[in-house]
ZAMI-596123 format. One record per residue (C-alpha): residue number from 1; residue in three letters; chain; x, y, z. Coordinates in pm, 1 decimal. Layout:
// residues N
(NUM, 'Ala', 'A', (X, Y, Z)) ...
//
This chain:
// residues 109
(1, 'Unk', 'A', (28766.3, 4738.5, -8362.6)) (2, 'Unk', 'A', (28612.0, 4885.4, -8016.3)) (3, 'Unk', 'A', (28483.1, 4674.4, -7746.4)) (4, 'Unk', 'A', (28213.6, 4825.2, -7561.5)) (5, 'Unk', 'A', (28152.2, 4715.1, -7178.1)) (6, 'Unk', 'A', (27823.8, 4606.0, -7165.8)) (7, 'Unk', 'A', (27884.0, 4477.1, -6819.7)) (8, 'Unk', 'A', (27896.7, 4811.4, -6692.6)) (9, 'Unk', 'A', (27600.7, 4950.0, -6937.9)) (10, 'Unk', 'A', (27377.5, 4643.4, -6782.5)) (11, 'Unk', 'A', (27475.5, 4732.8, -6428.6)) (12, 'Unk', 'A', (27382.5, 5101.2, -6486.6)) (13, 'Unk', 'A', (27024.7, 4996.3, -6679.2)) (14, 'Unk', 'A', (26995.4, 4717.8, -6377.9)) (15, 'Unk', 'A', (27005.0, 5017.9, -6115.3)) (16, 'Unk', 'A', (26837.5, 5298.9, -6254.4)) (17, 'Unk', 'A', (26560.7, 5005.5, -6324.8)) (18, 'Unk', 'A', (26554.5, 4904.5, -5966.7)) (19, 'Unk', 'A', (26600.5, 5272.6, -5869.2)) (20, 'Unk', 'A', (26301.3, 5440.3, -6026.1)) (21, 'Unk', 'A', (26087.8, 5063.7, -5944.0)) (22, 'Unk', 'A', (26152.7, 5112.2, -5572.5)) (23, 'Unk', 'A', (26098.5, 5467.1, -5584.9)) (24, 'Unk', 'A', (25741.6, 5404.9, -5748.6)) (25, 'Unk', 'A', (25635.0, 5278.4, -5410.8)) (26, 'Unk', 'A', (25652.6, 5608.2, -5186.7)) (27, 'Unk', 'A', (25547.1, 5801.9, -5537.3)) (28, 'Unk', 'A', (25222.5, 5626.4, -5535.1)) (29, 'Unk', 'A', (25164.3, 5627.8, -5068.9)) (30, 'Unk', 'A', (25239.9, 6034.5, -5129.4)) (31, 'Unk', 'A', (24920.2, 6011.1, -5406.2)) (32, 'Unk', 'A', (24721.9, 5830.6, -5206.9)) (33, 'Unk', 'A', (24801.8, 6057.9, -4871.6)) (34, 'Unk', 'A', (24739.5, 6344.9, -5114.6)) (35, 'Unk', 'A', (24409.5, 6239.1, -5196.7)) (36, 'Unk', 'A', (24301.5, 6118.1, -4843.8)) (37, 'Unk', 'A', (24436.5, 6509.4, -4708.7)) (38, 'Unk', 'A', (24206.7, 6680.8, -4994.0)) (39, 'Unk', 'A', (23886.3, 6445.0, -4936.7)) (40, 'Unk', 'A', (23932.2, 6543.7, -4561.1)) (41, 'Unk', 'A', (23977.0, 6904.5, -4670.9)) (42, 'Unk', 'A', (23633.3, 6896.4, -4781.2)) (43, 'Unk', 'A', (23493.9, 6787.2, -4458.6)) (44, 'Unk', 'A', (23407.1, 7114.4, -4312.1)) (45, 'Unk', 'A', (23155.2, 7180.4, -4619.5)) (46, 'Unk', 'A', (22823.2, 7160.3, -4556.7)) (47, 'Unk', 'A', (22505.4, 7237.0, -4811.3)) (48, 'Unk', 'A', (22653.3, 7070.8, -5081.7)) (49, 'Unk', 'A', (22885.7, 7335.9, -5116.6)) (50, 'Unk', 'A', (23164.4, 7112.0, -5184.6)) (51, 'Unk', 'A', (22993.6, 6872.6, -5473.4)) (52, 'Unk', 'A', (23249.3, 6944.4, -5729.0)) (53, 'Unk', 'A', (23554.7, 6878.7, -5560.3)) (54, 'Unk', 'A', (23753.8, 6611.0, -5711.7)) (55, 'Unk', 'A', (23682.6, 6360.6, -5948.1)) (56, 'Unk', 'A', (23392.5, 6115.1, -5942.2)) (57, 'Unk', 'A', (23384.2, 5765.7, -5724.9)) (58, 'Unk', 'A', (23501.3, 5549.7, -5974.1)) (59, 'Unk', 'A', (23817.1, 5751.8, -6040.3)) (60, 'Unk', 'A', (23877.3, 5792.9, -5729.6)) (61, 'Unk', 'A', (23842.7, 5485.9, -5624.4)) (62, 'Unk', 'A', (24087.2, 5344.4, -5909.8)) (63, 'Unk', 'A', (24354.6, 5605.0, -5855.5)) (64, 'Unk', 'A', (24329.8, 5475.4, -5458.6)) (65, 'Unk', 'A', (24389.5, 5178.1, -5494.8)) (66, 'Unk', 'A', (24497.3, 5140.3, -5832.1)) (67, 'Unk', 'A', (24862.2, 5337.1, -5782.4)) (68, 'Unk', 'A', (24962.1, 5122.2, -5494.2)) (69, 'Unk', 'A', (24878.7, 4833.8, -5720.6)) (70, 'Unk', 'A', (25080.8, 4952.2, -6032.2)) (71, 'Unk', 'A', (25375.7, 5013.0, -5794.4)) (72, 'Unk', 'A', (25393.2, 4672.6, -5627.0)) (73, 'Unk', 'A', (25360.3, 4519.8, -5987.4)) (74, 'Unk', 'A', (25643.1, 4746.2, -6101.5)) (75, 'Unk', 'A', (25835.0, 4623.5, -5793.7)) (76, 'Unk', 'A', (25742.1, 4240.0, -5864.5)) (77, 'Unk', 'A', (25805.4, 4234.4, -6277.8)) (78, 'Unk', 'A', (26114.8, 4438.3, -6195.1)) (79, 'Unk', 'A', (26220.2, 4112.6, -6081.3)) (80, 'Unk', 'A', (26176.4, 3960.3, -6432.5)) (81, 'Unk', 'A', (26255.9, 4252.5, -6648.4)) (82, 'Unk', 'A', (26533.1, 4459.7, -6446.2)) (83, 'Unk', 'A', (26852.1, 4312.6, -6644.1)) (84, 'Unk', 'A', (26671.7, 4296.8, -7000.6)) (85, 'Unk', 'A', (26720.6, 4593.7, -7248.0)) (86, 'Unk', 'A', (26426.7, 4759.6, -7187.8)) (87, 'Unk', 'A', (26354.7, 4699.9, -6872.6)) (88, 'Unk', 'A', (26325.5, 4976.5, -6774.0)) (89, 'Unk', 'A', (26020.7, 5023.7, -6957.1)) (90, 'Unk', 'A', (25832.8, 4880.3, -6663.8)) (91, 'Unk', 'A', (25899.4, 5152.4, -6382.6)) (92, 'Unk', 'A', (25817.8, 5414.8, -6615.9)) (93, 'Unk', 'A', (25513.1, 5293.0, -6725.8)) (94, 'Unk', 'A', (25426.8, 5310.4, -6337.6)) (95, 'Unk', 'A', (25514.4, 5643.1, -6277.9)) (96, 'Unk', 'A', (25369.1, 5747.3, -6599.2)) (97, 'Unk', 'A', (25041.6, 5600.5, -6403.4)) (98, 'Unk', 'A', (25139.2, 5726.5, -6095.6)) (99, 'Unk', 'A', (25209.4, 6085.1, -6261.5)) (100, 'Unk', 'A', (24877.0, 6083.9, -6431.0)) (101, 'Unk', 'A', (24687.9, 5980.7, -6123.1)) (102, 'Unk', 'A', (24886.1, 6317.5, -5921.6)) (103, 'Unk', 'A', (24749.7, 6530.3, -6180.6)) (104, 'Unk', 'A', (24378.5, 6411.3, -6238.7)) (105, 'Unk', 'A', (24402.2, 6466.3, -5802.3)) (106, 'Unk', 'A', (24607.8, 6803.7, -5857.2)) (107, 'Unk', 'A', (24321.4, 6956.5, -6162.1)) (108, 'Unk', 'A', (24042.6, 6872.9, -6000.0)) (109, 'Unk', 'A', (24061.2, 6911.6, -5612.0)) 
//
């Protein structure tokens, strides 16, 4: 019969959770500097020249303040969830949010 160590299988899940969790945080500030460097890219327009850069208000306003959000809220259930199974599930959920934000910024600035 084989004994596995989940001791050390938990400790690895436990840090690569709090790992990719902490990590969220300066994922979602470089979004949200991103996005603030490519609205003040389009300062310079004039005319109405510059009407279809980037995506409306109310995405923008959501991806904003929205990734910061998801981030601390990975941060704070990581708290909960960091030694269960799959709790990892949490922090990648974020950065799938955070990703997803990066590219609606990246397509359509």
């Amino acid at each position: 019969m084989s004994s596995v160590n989940t001791d050390t299988n938990s400790g690895t899940r436990t840090a690569a959770n709090w790992i990719f969790a902490i990590l969220s945080a300066p994922a979602a500030l470089a979004v949200v500097v991103y996005s603030y460097l490519q609205v003040l890219s389009t300062a310079g327009c004039s005319g109405g020249t510059c009407t279809e850069f980037g995506p409306d208000e109310t995405v923008f306003g959501l991806i904003e303040y929205g990734t910061p959000a998801v981030a601390v809220v990975a941060v704070g259930l990581s708290f909960v969830t960091a030694r269960h199974r799959y709790g990892f599930v949490v922090p990648m959920i974020a950065w799938a949010v955070i990703v997803a934000a990066a590219v609606v910024l990246f397509t359509t600035f």
